[in-house]
N, C-alpha and C positions, 0 to 999 in steps of 0.2 A: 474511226477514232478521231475526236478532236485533237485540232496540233496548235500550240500559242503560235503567234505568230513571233517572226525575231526580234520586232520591238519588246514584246513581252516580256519573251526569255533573258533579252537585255536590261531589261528592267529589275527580272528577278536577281539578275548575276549583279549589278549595282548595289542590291540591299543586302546582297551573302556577303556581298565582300566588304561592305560597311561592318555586317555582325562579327567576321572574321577578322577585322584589325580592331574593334571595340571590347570584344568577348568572348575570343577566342580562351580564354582562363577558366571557362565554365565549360572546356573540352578535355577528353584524355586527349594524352599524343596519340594513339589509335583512331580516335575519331577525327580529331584536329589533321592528321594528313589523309583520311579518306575525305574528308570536306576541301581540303585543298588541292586534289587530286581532282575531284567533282568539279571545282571552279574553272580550272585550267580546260578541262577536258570543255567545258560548257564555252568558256571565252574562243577557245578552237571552233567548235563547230557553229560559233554563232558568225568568225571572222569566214568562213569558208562558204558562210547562208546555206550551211544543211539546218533547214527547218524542221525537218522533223527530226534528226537526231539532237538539235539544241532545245527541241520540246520535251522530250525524253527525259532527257538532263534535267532542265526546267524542272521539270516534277518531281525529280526523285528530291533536285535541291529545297522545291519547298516542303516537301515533305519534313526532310532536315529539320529546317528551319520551326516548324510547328512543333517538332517536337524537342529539338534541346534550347530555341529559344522562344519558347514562347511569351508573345505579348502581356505585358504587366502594365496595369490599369495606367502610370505617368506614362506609357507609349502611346497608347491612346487618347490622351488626353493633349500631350507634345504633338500629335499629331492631326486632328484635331483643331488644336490652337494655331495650329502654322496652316493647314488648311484655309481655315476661316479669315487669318489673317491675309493670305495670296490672294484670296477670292477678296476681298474688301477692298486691297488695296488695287488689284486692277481693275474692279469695278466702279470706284472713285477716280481713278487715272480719266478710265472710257467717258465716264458721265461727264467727267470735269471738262475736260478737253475735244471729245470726237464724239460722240452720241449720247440721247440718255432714251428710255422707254417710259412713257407715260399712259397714264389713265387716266380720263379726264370723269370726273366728280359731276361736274353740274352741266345744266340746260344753254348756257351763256353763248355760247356758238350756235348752234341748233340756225339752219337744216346741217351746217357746214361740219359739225363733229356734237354727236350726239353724248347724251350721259354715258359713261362706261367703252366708251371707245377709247382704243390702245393706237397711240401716236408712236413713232421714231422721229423723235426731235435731233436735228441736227446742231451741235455748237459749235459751227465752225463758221454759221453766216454773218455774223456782224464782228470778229473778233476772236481772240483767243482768251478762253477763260482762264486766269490765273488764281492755283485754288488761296483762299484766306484772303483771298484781296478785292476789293472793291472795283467796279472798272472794266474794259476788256482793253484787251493789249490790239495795237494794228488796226481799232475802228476807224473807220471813216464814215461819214454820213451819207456818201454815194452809193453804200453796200443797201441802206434801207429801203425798199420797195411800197410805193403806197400801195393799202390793198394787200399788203402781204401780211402773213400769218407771225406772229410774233409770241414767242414765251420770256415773259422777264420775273424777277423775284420781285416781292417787295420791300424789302429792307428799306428801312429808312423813307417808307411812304405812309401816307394817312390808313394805315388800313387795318381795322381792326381783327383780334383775333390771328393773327399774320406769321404765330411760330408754329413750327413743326420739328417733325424729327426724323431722320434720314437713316434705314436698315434700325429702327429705332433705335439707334444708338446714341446720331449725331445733330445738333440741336443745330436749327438750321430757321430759313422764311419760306411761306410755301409761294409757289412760280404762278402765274394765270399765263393765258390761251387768251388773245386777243386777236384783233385787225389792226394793224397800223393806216390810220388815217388819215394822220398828218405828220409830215416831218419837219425836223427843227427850223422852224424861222419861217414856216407856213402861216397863214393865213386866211381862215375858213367859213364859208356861211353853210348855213343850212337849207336848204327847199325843199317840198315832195318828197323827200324823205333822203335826196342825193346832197352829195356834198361839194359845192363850186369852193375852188379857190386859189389863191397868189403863193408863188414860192418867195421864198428872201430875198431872189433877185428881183421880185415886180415883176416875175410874169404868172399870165393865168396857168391854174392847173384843170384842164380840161378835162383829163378821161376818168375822175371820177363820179363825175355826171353824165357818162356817156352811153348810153344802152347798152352801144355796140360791142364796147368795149367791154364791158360787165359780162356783156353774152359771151363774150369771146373769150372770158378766163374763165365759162363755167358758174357765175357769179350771177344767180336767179335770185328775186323774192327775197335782198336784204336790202334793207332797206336801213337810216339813220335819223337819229332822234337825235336834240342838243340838251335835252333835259330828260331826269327819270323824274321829276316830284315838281309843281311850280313854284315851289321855295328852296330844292334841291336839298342839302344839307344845313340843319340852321343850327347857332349858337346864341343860346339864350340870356341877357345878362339881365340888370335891375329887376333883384326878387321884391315884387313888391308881398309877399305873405309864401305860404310853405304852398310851392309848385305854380304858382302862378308871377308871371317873369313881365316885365314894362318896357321890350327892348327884345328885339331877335337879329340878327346878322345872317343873314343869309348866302347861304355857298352856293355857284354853280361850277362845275369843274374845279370845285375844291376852291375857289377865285369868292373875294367876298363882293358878291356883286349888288346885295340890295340890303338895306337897313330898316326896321319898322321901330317908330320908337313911340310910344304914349306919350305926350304931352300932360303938364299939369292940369290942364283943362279936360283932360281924360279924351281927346282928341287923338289919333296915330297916325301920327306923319311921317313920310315915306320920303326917301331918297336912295339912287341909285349908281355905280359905280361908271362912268361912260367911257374909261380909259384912260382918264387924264386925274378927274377930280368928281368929289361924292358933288348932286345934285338935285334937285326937288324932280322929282316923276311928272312929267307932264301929258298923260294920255291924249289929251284934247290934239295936242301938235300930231299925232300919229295921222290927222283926217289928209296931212297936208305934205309936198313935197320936204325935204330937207337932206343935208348933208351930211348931218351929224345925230346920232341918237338923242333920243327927246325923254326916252322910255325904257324901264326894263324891260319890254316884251321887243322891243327895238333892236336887241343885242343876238346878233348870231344867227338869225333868222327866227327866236324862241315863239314870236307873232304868227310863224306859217304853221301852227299846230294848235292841236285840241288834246286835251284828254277825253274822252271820249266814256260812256256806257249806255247802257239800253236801259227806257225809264214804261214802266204803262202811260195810259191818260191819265188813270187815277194819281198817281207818282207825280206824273208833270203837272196837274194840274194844282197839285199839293205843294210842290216845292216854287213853282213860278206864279201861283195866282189862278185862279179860274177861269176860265178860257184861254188859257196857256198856250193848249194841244188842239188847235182850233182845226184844222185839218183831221179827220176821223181815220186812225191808223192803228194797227195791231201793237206797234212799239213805235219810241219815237229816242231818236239819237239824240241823246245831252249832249252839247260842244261846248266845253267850258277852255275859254279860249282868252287870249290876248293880254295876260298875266300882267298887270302894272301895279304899284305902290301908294296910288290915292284916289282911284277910279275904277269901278264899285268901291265904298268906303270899306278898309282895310279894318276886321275885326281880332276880337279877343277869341281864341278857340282852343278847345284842348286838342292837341297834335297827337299822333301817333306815337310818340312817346310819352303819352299821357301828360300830358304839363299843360298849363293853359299861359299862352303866347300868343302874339298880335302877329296876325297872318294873312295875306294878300289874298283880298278878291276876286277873281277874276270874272269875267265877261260870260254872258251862257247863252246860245241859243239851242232851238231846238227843230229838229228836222224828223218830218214824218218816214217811217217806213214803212212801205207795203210789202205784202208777203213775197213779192220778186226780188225784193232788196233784200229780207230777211234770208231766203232762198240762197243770194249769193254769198251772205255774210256764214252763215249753212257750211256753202262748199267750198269755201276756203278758210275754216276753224283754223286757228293755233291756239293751242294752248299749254300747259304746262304735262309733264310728265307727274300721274298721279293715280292714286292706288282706289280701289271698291271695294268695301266692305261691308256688307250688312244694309246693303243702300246707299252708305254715305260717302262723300269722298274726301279724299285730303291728300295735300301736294306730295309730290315724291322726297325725299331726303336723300343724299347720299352715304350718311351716314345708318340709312334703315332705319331711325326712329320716327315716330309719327312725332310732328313739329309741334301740332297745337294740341289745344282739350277736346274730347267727342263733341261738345256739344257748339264747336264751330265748323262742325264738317256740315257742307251743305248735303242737300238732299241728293241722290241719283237713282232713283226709281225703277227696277225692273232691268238693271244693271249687274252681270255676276261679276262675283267679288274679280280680284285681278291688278293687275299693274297695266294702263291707256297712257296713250297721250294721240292729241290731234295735229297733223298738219297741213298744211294745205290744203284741209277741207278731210283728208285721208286718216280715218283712226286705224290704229295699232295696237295691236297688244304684244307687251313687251315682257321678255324672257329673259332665262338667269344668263348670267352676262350681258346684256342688254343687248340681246338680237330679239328681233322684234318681226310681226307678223300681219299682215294688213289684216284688219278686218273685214267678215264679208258685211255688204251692203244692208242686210237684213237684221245685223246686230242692233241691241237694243238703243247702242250710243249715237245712231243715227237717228233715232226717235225725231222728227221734224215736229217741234210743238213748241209753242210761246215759251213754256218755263224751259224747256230745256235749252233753247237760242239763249235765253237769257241768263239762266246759270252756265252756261260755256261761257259765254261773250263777257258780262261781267264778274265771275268770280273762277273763269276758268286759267289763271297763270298763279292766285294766292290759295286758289281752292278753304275759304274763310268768308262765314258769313259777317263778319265786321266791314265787309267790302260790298255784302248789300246796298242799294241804293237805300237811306236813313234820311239824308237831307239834302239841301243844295250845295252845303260846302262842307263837307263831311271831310274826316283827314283820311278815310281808308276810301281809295280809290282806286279802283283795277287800272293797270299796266296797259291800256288801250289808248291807243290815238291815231286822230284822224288829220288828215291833211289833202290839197290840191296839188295836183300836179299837171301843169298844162291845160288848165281848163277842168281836167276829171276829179272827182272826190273818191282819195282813195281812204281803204281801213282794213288793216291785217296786208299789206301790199297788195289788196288787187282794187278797182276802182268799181264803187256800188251806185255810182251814176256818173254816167258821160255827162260831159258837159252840154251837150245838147236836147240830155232830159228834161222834158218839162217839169220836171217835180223838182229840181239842181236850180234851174233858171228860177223857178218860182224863190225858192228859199234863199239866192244871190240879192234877187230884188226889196226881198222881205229884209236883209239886213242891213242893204245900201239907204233904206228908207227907212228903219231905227237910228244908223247912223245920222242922215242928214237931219232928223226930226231933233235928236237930241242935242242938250245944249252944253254950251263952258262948264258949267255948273257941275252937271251930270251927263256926263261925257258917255256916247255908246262907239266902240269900233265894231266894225264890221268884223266877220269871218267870211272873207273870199279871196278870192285866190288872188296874193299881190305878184305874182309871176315872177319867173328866176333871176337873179342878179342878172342880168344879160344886159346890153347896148347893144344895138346895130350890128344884130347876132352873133356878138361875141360876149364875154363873161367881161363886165361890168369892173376892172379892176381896181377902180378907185370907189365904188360903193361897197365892196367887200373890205378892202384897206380901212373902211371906216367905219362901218358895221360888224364884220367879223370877230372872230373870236384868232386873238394871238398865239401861236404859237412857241414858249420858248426857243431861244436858239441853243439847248441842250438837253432837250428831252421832245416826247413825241407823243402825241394823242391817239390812244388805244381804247379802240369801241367793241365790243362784243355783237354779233350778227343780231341773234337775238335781243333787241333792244329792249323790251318788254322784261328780260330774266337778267340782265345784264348789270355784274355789279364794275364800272369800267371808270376810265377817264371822269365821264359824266360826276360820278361821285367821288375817288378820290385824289383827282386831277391829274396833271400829266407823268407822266412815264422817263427818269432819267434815264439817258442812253446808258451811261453807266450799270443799269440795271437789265440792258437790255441781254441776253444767255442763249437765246438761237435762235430758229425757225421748223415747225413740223414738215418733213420732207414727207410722210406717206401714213396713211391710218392701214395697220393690219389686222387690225382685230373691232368689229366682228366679221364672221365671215358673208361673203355675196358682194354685191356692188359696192360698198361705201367702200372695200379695200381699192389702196390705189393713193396717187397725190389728190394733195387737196387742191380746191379753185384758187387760185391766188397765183400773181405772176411769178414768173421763172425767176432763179435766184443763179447768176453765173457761177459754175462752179470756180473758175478758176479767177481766183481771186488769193490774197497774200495768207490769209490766215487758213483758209481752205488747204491750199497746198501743203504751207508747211503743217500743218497736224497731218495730211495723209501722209506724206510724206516721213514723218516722224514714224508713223507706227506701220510704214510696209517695212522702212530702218531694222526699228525695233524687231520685228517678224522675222526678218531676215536675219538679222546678227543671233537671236535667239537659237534656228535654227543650223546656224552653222557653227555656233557653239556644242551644239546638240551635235549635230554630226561629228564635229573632233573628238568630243568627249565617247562618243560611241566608239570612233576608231584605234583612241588610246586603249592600247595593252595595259590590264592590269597587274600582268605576272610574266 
């Protein structure tokens, strides 16, 4: 026979004896002293821990209980209420101050924490959160780790769409999952995809360009971009007629960094923001030593990248003139490259939010690829997380809706329906909760063929034929860019020709020699490799002091791994500390190897605001429990 255990029967003898000083009036005296007789006897054998005679008891008393008081629908409903209330309020207490559990929504981190993966976020690293108030209490700036994983709100940031609602109840801003990349009073460039740069005191910061280092926290295959768009975020002013605007202000890092303005002469002349004052763009000066930025492509290292997509002959030959594609190749890589404000002449175009605005030309060359390159570019795909249907495909949502209209979902041929994504060259199919499963080699999404390289490569992160190649300076453009690093040409993080390719070498010389051909007039820069901020093998700290991108001294620059899916810093700029709410201490859910901490360095535990919140709630724990115990060992009768 089952027997309660003493807490139980403790538990029952607490609610009799509430019923019997409440309601005892709903008793005869006959019943009323065999109930009090029952209590007595039950509080005995529970103090003397006869468990099975105080289970006995237990039962006959609830028996009692069911039958002369029974539950009446406000008991249920009181109870209930006060349930739901205990449960909210220590789950706001935990959240606010010592933990919270998340799920993360979107691709924006990816390899590092994939869609549907379950975080325990710690609030106790940068501060103590104080609920209704802006802030953390006991920050320092010393607690922030570069390279460390970081969740803040956006309250009070450029960020659209930005309320939510918490146990749906409580109206609240939803948190993002970032990299902290720079800290307050940093000073950063970009190259090859790593980030050199200066703290506030003037010295270099070295190990975030550092391999080794990278390797050593676990930190493979991310790589960083300083732009998602070459106009980044623009603001349109002087409507000259309905949608078409004579003037765009252009954002990078939320920063208004470039201006295109129509002239009366129907001309669109350009200037850019250098740090100090607006300026006329001068590309020509980029051919030549200097000190000071000359250019928008000048700024942050934005000059050491391409956007990047895969075009045919027929395409290139189309968009760039005939004989274009002069080199006979199966695909040939667009580099549209070296973004400035007067050089290619800056056009009228309708943008991506359908409006027609005056928007920067940039530079384009074109490099052949042969099937070895395609091959590499092959096995190591990323692309977005997205579904197959009936042949077609379109990006994943986290919301479950399909985003666009059918008739922009591209083609995927001989594909069963399903939820994929690719990375590092590896497809997956992916399952409810988002655990996911390699695919074998023989799958159809391995198909090695022209179209299918090229619908992965350019429309594989928007999944949207609007992103097809259409023209030369087209506003929908795939999420792809290329860049050098140390000599190599890399694309998706891996390098599709060394530097000692003859085919790499070929196409250095081909651009050094449009370069030197072209004139004042009609300015061409090169796309080759200008090599890392460095001097005399160290990091270059007065070329980055004046080149770099600023970091305020109270806020901090958050990059999403995935730079391609990443809506971060880049767009809408930096991150006040004040904003900043914790760091992810371990992903447990889904289950197999992702469980475990994340790459990213160590965070000391013992630090002021860590302590006191554990501290607080083993407190808490304890006083609780020896509350409990007293109360247990007081005599009711």
């Amino acid at each position: 026979m089952y027997h309660y255990s003493l807490a139980k029967s403790h538990r029952i003898l607490r609610r009799a004896f509430s019923y019997y000083q409440k309601r005892q009036a709903a008793l005869s005296p006959e019943e009323l002293a065999t109930f009090k007789e029952e209590l007595m006897a039950l509080e005995e054998a529970i103090g003397q821990k006869d468990k099975k005679g105080a289970s006995a008891i237990a039962k006959r008393t609830n028996k009692f209980l069911h039958k002369h008081f029974p539950k009446r629908a406000a008991d249920h409903v009181k109870e209930l209420i006060g349930a739901l209330a205990f449960a909210i309020v220590v789950a706001f207490c935990i959240r606010q101050f010592w933990f919270e559990l998340y799920e993360v929504p979107t691709g924006s981190m990816r390899p590092t924490i994939e869609e549907l993966d379950r975080l325990a976020v710690s609030k106790t690293t940068f501060g103590i959160n104080v609920p209704f108030t802006s802030g953390l209490q006991l920050y320092k700036d010393s607690y922030l780790n570069r390279a460390g994983i970081i969740v803040f709100t956006v309250a009070g940031m450029d960020v659209p769409d930005s309320d939510t609602r918490y146990f749906y109840l409580f109206p609240g801003k939803k948190r993002f999952i970032k990299r902290l990349m720079g800290k307050p009073g940093d000073t950063l460039y970009f190259y090859g995809g790593r980030i050199y740069g200066v703290d506030s005191q003037g010295n270099a910061i070295e190990h975030l360009a550092d391999e080794e280092w990278l390797k050593k926290m676990q930190i493979d295959h991310i790589d960083h971009v300083p732009y998602i768009s070459f106009e980044g975020r623009v603001k349109v002013e002087d409507p000259l007629s309905q949608n078409v605007y004579g003037s765009a202000l252009l954002h990078q890092m939320n920063l208004p960094l470039g201006k295109l303005q129509l002239s009366k002469r129907g001309r669109i002349e350009g200037h850019f923001f250098n740090g100090k004052e607006w300026v006329r763009d001068n590309p020509a000066a980029l051919k030549a030593e200097r000190t000071t930025p000359q250019s928008y492509s000048d700024l942050w290292g934005i000059k050491n990248y391409a956007m990047t997509r895969l075009l045919t002959e027929e395409e290139a030959n189309s968009f760039y003139g005939p004989g274009s594609a002069i080199t006979e190749a199966p695909l040939y890589l667009e580099l549209r490259h070296t973004p400035n404000l007067s050089s290619p002449k800056p056009e009228l175009r309708q943008s991506d939010r359908f409006v027609t605005e005056p928007t920067l030309t940039p530079y384009a060359a074109l490099l052949p690829l042969q099937k070895e390159q395609l091959q590499r570019l092959m096995d190591h795909m990323v692309t977005a997380r997205f579904y197959v249907k009936n042949g077609r495909a379109y990006r994943y949502s986290e919301v479950g809706r399909r985003v666009q209209p059918k008739q922009f979902d591209p083609k995927m041929p001989g594909v069963p329906d399903g939820l994929y994504e690719f990375y590092d060259g590896v497809a997956y199919a992916i399952h409810t909760g988002g655990i996911r499963s390699k695919l074998d080699h023989n799958h159809p999404l391995y198909d090695f063929s022209i179209d299918r390289i090229r619908t992965l490569f350019n429309l594989g992160i928007h999944f949207n034929t609007l992103y097809k190649p259409l023209r030369p300076n087209q506003a929908f453009v795939p999420q792809r860019f290329t860049y050098f690093r140390d000599g190599d040409l890399f694309v998706m993080g891996t390098p599709i020709l060394q530097q000692a390719d003859s085919a790499l070498e070929k196409f250095v010389e081909k651009e050094l020699e449009k370069q030197k051909n072209s004139s004042a007039q009609a300015p061409y820069i090169a796309f080759v490799d200008h090599g890392p901020p460095m001097k005399d093998g160290k990091i270059d700290v007065e070329f980055i002091k004046a080149f770099g991108l600023k970091i305020p001294g109270d806020a901090v620059l958050a990059l999403g791994d995935n730079y391609a899916m990443s809506a971060d810093s880049r767009d809408f700029g930096f991150v006040p500390v004040h904003n900043l709410r914790g760091s992810p201490a371990f992903t447990f859910w889904p289950p197999g190897s992702r469980i475990g901490k994340l790459p990213q360095p160590s965070y000391s535990w013992v630090r002021t605001p860590n302590v006191l919140v554990w501290a607080g709630a083993i407190l808490i724990i304890f006083i609780a429990w020896f509350w409990a115990q007293k109360k247990r060992k007081k005599r009711l009768f």
